[in-house]
N, C-alpha and C positions, 0 to 999 in steps of 0.2 A: 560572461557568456550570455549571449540572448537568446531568452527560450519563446519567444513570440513573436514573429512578423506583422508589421503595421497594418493594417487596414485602414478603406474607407469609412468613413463616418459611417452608419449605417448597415452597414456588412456585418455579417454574424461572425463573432471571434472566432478563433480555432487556435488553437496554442499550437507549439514547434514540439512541442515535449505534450507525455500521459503518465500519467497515475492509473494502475489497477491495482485491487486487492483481490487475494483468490484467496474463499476458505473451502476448507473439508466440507463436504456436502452431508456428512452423517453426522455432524455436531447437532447438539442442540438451540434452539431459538437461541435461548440466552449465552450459550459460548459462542456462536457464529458473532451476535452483537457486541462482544467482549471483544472479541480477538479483532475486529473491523476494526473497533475505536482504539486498540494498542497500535494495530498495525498503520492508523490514519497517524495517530502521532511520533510514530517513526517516520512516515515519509515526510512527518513538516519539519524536518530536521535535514534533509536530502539537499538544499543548497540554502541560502541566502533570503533568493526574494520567492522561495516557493510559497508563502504566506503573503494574502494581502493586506489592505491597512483594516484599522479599526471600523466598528461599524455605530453609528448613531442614530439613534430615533428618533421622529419629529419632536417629542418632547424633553429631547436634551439629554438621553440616558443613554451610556458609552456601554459597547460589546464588543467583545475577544475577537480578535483576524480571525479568518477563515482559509483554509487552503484557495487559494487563486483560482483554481483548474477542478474541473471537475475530478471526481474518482469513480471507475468504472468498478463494478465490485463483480468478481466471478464466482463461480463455484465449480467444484473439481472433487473427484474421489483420491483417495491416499498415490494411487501410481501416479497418475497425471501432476498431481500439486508435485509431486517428486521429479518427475520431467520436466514442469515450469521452472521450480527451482534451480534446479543443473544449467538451464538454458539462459537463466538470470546470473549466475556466475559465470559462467562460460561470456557472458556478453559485459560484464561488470557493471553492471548499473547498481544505483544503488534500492537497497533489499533489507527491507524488515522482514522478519520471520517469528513465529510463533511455534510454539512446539507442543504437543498434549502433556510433555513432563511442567510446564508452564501452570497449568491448571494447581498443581499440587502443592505452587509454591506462594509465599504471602510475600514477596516482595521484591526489589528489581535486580539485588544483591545473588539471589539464589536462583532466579531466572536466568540469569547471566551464567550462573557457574552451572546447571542444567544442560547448555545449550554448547556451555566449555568442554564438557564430559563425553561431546560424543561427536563422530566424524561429521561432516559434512552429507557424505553420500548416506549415514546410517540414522539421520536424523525427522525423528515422526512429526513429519511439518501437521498442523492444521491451518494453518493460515501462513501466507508470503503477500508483501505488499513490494511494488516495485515503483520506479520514476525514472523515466528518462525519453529520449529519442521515440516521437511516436511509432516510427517504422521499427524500432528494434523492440518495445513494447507490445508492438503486434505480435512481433514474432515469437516472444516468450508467452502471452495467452493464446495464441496460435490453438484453433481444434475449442477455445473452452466458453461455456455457455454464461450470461453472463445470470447472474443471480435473480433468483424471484421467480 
């Protein structure tokens, strides 16, 4: 699949495909930054080449890929991240999520069965990260502000 159309040399890129993350706007500092950086590395899992190559410093010293594409980060009150959500299944792209029973737990084992324990619609998101199709990513943070 190609998620970027060629450009002229020169021309500022624009990718085919977006990344947003939307958290809970009543979290605090330090769980809004928690939940950004789970939910960033959910979505570097979303296909193949979502991740670019290594990065190197003039003096020789090697650093971790970065996601490719930028990430829009939004913010949302509990109803809303719950209509983003619904809108991000309803469209299938692919969806990390984050939960406030997530907080409680010390590892990836029990976050998982947290998130097993409870329906889809009855699930107290604080954070959703999505990727896919710029126009249909629109339309799932459609109405929401973006963070800061």
């Amino acid at each position: 699949m190609t998620t970027s159309t060629p450009v002229p040399s020169g021309t500022p890129f624009r990718f085919d495909t977006k990344i947003a993350v939307i958290v809970r706007e009543d979290l605090a500092v330090w769980q809004k930054l928690n939940v950004t950086a789970f939910l960033a590395s959910g979505i570097a899992h979303a296909q193949d080449d979502i991740m670019g190559k290594r990065y190197e410093d003039a003096s020789g010293n090697d650093y971790l890929p970065l996601l490719r594409e930028p990430v829009l980060c939004f913010t949302a009150d509990a109803p809303t991240l719950t209509r983003s959500h619904a809108r991000a299944l309803s469209r299938a792209v692919p969806t990390a999520l984050y939960t406030a029973e997530m907080f409680a737990t010390g590892n990836d084992e029990d976050n998982r069965a947290a998130v097993r324990a409870v329906p889809a619609d009855a699930l107290d998101l604080v954070g959703l990260a999505v990727h896919g199709p710029r126009n249909v990513i629109d339309k799932i943070v459609k109405g929401l502000k973006l963070h800061g």
